[in-house]
C-alpha positions in Angstrom: 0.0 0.0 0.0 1.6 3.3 -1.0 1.8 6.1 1.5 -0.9 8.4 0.4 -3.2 5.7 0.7 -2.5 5.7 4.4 -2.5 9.5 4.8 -5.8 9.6 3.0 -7.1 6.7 5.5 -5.7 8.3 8.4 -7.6 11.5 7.7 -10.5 9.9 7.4 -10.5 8.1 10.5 -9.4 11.4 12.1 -12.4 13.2 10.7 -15.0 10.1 11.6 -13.8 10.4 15.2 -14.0 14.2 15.3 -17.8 14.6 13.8 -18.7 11.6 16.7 -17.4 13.4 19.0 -19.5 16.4 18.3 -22.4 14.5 17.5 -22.1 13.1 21.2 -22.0 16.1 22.7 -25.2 17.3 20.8 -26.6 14.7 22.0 -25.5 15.0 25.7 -26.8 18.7 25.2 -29.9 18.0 24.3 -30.4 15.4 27.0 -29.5 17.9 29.8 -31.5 20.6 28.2 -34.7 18.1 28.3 -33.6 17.3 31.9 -33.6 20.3 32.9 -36.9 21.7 31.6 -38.5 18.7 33.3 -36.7 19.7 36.7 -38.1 23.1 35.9 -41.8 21.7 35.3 -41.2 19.8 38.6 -40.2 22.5 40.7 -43.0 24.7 39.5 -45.7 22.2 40.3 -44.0 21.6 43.9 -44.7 25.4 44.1 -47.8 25.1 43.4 -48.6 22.4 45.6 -47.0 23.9 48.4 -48.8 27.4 48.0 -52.2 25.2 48.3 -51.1 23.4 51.2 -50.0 26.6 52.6 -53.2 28.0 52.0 -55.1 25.0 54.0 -52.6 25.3 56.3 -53.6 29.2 57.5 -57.5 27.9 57.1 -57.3 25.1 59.7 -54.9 27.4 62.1 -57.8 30.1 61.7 -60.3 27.6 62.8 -58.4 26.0 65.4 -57.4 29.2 67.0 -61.4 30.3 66.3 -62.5 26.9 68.5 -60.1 28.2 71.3 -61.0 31.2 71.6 -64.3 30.1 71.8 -63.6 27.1 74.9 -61.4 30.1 76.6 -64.8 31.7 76.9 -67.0 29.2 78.1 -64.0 28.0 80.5 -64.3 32.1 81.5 -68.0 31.8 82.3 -67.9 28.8 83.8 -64.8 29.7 86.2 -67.0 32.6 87.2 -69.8 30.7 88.1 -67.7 28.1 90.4 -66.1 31.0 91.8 -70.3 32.5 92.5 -70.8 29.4 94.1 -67.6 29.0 96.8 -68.6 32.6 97.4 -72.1 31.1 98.5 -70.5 28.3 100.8 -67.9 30.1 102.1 -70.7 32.4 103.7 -72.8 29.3 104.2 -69.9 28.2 106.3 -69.1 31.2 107.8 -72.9 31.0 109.1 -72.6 28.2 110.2 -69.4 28.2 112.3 -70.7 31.3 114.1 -73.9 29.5 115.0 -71.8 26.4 116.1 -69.5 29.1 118.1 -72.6 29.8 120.3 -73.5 26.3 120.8 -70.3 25.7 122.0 -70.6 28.5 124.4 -74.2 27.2 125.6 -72.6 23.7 126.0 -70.0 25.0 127.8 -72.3 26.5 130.3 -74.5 23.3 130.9 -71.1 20.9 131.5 -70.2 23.7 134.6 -73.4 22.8 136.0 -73.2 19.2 135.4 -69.7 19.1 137.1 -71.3 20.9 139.7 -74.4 18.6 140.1 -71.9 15.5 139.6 -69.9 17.0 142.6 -72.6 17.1 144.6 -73.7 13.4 143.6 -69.9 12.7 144.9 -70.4 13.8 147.7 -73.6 12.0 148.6 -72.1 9.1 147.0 -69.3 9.1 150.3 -71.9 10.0 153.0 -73.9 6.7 152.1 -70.9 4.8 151.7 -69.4 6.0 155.0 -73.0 5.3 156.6 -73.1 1.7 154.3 -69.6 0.6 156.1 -70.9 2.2 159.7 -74.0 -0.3 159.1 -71.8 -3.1 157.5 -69.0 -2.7 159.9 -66.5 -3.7 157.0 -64.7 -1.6 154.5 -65.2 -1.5 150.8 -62.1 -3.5 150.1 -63.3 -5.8 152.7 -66.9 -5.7 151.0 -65.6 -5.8 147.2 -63.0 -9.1 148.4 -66.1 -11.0 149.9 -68.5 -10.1 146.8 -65.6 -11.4 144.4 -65.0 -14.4 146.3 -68.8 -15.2 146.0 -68.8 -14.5 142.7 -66.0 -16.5 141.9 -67.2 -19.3 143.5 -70.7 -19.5 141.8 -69.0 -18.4 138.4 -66.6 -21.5 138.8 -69.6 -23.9 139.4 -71.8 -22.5 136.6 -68.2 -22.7 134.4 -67.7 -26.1 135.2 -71.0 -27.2 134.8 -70.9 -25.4 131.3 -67.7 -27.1 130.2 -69.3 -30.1 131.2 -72.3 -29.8 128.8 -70.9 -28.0 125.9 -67.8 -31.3 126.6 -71.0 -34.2 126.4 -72.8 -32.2 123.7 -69.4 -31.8 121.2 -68.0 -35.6 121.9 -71.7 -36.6 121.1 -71.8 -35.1 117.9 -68.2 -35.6 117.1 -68.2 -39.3 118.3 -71.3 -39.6 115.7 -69.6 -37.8 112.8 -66.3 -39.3 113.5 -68.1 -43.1 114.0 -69.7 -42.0 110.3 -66.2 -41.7 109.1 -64.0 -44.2 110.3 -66.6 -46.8 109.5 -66.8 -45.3 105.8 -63.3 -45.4 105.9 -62.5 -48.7 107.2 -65.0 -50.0 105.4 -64.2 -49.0 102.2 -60.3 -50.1 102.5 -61.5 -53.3 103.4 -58.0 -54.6 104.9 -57.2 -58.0 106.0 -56.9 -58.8 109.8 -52.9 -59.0 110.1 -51.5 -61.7 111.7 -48.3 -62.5 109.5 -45.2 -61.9 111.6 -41.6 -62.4 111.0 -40.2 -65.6 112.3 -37.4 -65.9 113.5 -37.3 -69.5 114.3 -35.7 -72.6 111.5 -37.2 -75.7 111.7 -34.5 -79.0 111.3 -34.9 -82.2 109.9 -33.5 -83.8 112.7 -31.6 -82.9 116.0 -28.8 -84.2 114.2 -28.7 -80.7 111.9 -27.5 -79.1 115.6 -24.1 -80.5 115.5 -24.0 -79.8 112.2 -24.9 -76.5 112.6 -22.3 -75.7 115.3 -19.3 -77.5 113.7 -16.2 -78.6 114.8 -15.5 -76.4 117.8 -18.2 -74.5 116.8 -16.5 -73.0 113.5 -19.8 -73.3 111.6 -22.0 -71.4 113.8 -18.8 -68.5 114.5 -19.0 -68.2 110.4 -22.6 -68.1 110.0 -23.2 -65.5 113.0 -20.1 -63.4 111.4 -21.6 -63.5 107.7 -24.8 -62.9 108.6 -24.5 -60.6 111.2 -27.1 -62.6 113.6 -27.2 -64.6 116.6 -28.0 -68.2 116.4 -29.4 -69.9 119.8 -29.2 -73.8 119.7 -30.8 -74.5 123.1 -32.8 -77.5 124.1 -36.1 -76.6 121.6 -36.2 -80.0 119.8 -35.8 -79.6 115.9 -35.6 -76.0 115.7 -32.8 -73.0 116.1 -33.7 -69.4 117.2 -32.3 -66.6 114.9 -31.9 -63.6 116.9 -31.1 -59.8 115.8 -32.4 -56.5 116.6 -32.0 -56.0 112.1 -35.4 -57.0 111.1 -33.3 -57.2 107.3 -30.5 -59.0 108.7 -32.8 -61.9 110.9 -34.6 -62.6 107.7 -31.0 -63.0 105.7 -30.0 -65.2 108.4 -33.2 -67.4 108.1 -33.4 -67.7 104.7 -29.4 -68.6 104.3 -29.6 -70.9 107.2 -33.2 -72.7 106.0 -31.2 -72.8 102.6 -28.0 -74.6 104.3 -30.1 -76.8 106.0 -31.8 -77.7 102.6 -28.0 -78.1 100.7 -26.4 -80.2 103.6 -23.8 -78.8 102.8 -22.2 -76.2 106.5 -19.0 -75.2 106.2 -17.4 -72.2 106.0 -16.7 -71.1 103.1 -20.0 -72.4 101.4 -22.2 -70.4 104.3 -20.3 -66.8 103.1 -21.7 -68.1 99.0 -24.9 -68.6 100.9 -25.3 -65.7 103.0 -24.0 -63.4 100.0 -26.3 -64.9 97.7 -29.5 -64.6 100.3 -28.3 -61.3 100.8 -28.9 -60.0 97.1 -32.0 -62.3 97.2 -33.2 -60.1 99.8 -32.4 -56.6 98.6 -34.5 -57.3 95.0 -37.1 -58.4 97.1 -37.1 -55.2 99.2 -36.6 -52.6 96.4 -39.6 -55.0 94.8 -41.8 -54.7 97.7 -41.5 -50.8 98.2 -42.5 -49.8 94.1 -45.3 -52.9 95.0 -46.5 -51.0 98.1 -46.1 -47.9 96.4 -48.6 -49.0 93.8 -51.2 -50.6 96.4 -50.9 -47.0 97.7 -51.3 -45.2 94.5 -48.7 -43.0 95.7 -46.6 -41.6 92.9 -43.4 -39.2 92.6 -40.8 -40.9 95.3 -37.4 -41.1 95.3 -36.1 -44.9 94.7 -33.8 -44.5 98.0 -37.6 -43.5 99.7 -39.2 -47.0 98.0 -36.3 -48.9 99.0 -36.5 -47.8 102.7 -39.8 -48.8 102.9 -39.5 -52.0 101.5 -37.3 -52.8 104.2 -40.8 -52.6 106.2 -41.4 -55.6 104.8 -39.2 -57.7 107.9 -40.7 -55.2 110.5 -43.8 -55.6 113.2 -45.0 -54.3 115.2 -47.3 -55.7 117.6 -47.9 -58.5 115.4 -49.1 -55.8 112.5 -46.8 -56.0 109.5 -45.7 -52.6 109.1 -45.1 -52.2 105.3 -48.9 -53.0 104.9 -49.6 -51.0 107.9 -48.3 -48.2 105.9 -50.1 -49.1 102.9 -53.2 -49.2 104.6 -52.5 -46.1 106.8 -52.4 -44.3 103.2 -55.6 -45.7 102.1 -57.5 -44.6 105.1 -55.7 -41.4 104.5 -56.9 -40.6 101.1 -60.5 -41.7 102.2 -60.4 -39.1 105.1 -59.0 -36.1 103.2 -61.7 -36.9 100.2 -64.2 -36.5 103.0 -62.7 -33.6 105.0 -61.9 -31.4 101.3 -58.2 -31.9 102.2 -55.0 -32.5 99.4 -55.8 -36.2 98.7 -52.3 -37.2 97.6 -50.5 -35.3 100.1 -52.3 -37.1 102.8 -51.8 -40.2 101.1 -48.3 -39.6 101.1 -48.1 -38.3 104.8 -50.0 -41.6 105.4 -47.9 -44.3 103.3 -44.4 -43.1 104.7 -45.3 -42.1 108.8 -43.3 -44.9 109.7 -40.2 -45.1 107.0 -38.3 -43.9 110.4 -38.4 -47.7 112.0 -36.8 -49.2 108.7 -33.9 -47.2 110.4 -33.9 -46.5 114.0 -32.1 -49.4 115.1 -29.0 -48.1 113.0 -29.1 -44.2 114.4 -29.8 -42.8 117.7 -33.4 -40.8 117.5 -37.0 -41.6 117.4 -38.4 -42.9 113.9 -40.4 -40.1 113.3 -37.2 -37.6 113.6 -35.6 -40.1 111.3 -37.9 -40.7 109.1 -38.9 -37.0 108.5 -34.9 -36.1 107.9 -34.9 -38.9 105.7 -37.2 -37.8 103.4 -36.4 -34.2 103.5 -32.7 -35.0 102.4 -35.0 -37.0 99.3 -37.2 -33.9 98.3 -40.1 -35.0 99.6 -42.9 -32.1 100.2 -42.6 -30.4 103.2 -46.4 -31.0 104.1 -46.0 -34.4 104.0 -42.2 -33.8 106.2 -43.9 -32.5 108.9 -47.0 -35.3 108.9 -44.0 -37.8 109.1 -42.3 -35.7 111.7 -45.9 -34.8 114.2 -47.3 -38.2 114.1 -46.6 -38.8 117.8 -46.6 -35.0 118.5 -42.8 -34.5 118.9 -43.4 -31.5 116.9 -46.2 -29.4 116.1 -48.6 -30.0 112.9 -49.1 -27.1 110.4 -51.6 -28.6 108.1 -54.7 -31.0 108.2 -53.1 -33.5 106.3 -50.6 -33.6 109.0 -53.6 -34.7 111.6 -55.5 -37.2 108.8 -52.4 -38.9 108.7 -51.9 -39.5 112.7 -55.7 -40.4 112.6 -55.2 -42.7 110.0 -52.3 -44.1 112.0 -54.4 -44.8 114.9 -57.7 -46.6 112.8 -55.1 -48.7 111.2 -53.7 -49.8 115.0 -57.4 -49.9 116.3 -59.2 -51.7 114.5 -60.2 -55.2 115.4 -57.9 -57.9 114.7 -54.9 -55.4 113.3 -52.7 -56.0 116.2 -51.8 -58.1 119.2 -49.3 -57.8 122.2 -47.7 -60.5 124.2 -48.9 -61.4 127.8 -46.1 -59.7 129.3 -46.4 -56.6 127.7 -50.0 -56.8 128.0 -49.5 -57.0 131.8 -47.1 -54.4 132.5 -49.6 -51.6 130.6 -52.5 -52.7 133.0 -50.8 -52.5 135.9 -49.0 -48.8 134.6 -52.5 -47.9 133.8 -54.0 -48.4 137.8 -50.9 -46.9 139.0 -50.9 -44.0 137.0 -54.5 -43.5 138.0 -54.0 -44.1 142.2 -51.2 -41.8 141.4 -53.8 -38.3 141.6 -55.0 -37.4 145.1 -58.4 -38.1 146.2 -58.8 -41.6 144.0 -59.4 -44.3 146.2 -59.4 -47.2 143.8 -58.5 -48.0 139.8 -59.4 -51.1 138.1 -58.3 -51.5 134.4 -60.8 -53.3 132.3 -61.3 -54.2 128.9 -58.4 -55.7 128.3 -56.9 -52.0 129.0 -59.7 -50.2 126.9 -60.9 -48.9 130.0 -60.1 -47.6 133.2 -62.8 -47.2 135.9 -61.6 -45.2 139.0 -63.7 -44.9 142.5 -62.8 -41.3 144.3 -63.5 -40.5 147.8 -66.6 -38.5 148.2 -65.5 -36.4 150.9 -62.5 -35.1 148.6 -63.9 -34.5 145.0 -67.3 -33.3 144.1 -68.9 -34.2 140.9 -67.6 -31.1 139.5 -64.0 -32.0 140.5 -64.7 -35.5 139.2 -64.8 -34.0 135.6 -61.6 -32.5 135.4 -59.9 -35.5 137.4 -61.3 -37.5 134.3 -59.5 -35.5 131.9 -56.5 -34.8 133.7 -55.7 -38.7 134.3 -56.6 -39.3 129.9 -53.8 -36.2 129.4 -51.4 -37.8 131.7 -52.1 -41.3 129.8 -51.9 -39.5 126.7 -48.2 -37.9 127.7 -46.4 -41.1 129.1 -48.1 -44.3 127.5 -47.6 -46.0 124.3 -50.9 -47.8 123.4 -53.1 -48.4 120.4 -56.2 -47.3 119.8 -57.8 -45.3 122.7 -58.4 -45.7 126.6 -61.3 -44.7 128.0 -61.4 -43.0 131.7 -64.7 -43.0 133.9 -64.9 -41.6 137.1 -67.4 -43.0 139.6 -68.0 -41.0 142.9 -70.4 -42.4 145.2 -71.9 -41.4 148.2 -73.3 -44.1 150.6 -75.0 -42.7 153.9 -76.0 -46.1 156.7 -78.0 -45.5 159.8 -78.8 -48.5 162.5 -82.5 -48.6 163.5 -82.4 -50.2 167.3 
């Protein structure tokens, strides 16, 4: 290509890119020019809108300031009429204080001649009292002491004779209402008279299991007694050994590893530890078995498994014959039935009632009584505090704060009461009667006691000359308070008091 071709080309392209250039910037020009007359028309009608705003503006600022005006005026008219009427009442007032001024003065006037006439009445008052004591020959203090002493004395009788009715007329009702609901209650749990009791006694084969038993130089019974923890007694009883330990747990471990021995044949050492560890595990499912089982006779729900297994140790305890574990299950039922009658928590009471006696499952580990234990127990377990303090007052060691605190001790006593729950044994049977006619010859003026009943009852004879048949009331109750304080009984005691008077003449 020559190079006036290229020049020629290049001046073309030169002159292309110049006319774009200003063909662009038309352009551009144009654009901002159209731009801007639309900002223009814009801005005017934004004027325009704002002048007619403007204008509605001042309007509504005329009308509001209008309305204003107008409530200034009738808040004028009607300031001047509240201030017409104070002016009224003030006066009213300022009547009336002046007219209560001059009653005041009048009253005035009539209390100066009622202090005078009450003077006066003094005064006459101490000339017939002075001539009263001259008549009298006694003083008023004299006079007031002898009046109060009558008084006394016939306001005592009339007390007592009171106390005495309203006393038959609430234990009359109360007996009925409370007859109504122990029998509803007792009734309705339906319980089975409780005569199971934990033996402590293993029946042999033959007197030949003794020796066997004891060992060469007695190295069975030394391992038995230290594995098990018990006492056995091989005495003269033929075909039978005593198992002895205060452990309820422990004696029935003992029984059932020594019952299980006798079964094997096989005593010695080292097979009674395989036994004894065996019965032992044996014995724990079945405790942790029968607390969730009494739980569930119960209905009671929401314990901690330490609280089930301590009460399944119940299982191995009595108490007067009465297996406690269903004492407790039974105590619960009776619970719940009394609180449903009474509008009381159900479950709470039902609680209070199942685990009153957890406490004797351990009292023979730790020094305390079984309600202090048992109510510690559960309280370290998170068990409701209501329910705490039920376990804790059920023998009045401390006071109860709620009802269900006092349906559970009732509860407590219809489960002990009733017929054929428990039985003692002759000698403690004995030793309660005679503490009973002690106790009662114990207060002065009783001149005989007789315990009857089997101890249901105690009938006491009083001198005559000594207590009256007011007296003979409040001897009554005192003795049953007393018997309350320092005995340990089931069920209740009844107290009667008989005075008699006999008067004997001789016809000759």
């Amino acid at each position: 290509m020559s190079p006036l071709v290229l020049i020629v080309d290049l001046i073309v392209l030169i002159v292309g890119v110049t006319a774009g250039y200003f063909f662009h910037r038309y352009q551009a020009e144009q654009a901002a020019k159209a731009r801007q007359e639309k900002a223009d028309d814009i801005l005017k009608a934004a004027n325009s809108q704002a002048r007619l705003i403007e204008s509605g503006a001042r309007e509504n600022a005329a009308k509001i300031t209008k309305a204003a005006e107008s409530e200034v005026k009738e808040r004028r008219i009607e300031l001047s009429k509240e201030t017409e009427r104070l002016d009224k009442r003030r006066g009213e007032l300022d009547s009336r204080f002046d007219k209560m001024e001059q009653r005041e003065q009048t009253l005035n006037k009539r209390q100066s001649q009622v202090d005078k006439r009450a003077n006066e009445i003094d005064k006459l008052y101490e000339d017939q009292m002075k001539k009263l004591e001259f008549v009298a020959q006694m003083t008023q203090d004299e006079a007031r002491k002898e009046l109060f002493a009558s008084v006394e004395k016939e306001a005592r009788g009339d007390m007592a004779r009171i106390i005495r009715q309203i006393e038959a007329e609430a234990r009359e009702e109360g007996e009925k209402r409370a007859r109504k609901l122990i029998a509803d209650a007792i009734q309705r749990v339906a319980s089975e008279h409780v005569a199971e009791v934990t033996r402590a006694v293993v029946t042999l084969p033959s007197e030949e299991m003794k020796g066997r038993i004891v060992g060469r130089n007695g190295r069975n019974i030394k391992a038995f007694e230290q594995a098990a923890g018990v006492d056995v007694i091989v005495d003269d009883t033929p075909d039978s050994v005593t198992i002895s330990c205060f452990d309820s747990v422990r004696r029935e471990i003992g029984r059932r590893a020594l019952s299980k021995l006798i079964l094997d044949g096989r005593i010695h050492p080292a097979h009674i530890e395989k036994i004894v560890e065996d019965e032992t595990k044996a014995v724990e499912k079945i405790i942790n078995e029968a607390g969730e089982q009494a739980a569930y006779e119960a209905n009671v729900t929401g314990l901690h498994n330490e609280v089930l297994r301590m009460m399944g140790r119940l299982k191995f305890r009595t108490s007067y014959g009465q297996n406690q574990l269903a004492h407790a299950v039974e105590v619960s039922k009776l619970a719940g039935i009394l609180a449903a009658e009474l509008g009381a928590n159900i479950e709470l009471a039902k609680q209070g009632g199942f685990l009153h006696d957890i406490g004797k499952a351990m009292d023979h580990n730790q020094d305390g009584t079984h309600a202090g234990l048992g109510a510690e127990f559960c309280k370290r377990y998170g068990v409701n505090p209501i329910v705490v303090n039920a376990i804790a007052s059920h023998h009045h060691e401390v006071d109860q704060d709620t009802v269900e605190a006092v349906i559970a001790e009732s509860a407590d006593a219809i489960s002990g009461a009733r017929p054929g729950a428990r039985r003692e044994d002759l000698e403690a049977y004995i030793k309660r009667i005679r503490t009973l006619e002690e106790m009662s010859m114990s207060f002065e003026g009783v001149q005989q006691a007789f315990a009857i009943q089997a101890g249901r009852e105690v009938r006491i004879l009083v001198k005559p000359d000594t207590i009256d048949d007011l007296s003979s009331a409040r001897l009554a109750r005192d003795i049953a308070k007393k018997i309350e304080e320092t005995m340990q009984y089931p069920g209740q005691i009844r107290v009667t008091v008989i005075r008699e008077t006999r008067a004997t003449e001789y016809a000759k």
